[in-house]
C-alpha positions in Angstrom: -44.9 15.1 19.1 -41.6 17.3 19.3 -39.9 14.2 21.5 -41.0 11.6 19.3 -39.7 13.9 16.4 -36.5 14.2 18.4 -36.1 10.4 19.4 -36.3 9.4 15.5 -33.9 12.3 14.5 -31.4 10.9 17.0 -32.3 7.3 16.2 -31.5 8.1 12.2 -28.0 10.1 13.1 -27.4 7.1 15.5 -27.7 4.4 12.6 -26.1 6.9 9.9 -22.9 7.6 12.1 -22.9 3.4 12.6 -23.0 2.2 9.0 -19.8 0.8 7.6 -18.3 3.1 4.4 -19.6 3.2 1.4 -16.5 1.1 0.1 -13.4 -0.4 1.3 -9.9 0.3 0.5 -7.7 -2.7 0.5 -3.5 -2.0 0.7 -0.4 -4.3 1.1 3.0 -3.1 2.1 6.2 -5.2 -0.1 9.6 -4.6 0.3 12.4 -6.7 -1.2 16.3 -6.6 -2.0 18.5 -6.4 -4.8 22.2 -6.0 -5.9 23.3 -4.3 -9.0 26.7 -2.6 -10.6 25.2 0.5 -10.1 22.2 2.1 -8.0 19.7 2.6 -10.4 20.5 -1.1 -11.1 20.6 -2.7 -7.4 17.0 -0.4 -6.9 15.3 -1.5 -10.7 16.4 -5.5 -9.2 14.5 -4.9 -6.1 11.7 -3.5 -7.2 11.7 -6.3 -9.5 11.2 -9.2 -6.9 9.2 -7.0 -4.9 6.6 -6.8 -7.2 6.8 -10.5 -7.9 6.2 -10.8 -4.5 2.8 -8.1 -4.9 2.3 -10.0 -8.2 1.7 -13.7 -6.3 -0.9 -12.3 -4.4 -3.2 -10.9 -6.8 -1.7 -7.5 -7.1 -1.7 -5.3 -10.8 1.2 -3.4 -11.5 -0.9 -0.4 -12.0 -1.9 -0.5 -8.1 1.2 -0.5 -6.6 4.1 2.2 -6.8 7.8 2.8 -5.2 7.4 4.3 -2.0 11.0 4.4 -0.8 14.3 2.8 -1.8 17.4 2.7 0.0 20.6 2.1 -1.9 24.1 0.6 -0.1 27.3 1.0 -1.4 29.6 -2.1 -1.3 33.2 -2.4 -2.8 32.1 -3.2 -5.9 28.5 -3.4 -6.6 25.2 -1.9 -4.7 22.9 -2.8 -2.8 19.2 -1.7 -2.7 15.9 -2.6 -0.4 12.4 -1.3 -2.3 9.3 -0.8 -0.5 6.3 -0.9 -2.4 3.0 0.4 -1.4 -0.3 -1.3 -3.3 -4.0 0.2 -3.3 -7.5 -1.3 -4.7 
């Protein structure tokens, strides 16, 4: 009785431990470029067309954010690449 006891309890933990999650998170990764006379400018144009591009794909707004900007100076304008990080 204790091994067939044992053999279920082991054959429960087995299937538990297998299962897939309860729910799956889906992400996306955008990044895109943009110029502007100043930073905040050259970054608010990137993150623009980047979350065109998160947009065209059946992203929200609300599930994507900025992850990281980087901003270029040029003689005279900027220069800005955004990278934005979507969730659902």
């Amino acid at each position: 009785m204790k091994k067939l006891l044992t053999a279920a309890a082991l054959a429960v933990a087995a299937v538990t431990l297998s299962a897939p999650p309860a729910f799956a998170v889906e992400t996306g990764d955008f990044h895109a470029t943009g110029i502007g006379p100043y930073p905040g400018d050259a970054i608010n144009s990137a993150e623009k067309v980047a979350r065109t591009f998160a947009r065209n794909t059946g992203w929200l707004d609300s599930q994507c954010y900025r992850r990281s900007a980087d901003v270029r100076s040029h003689t005279s304008y900027y220069s800005a690449t955004v990278w934005l990080y979507c969730q659902r």
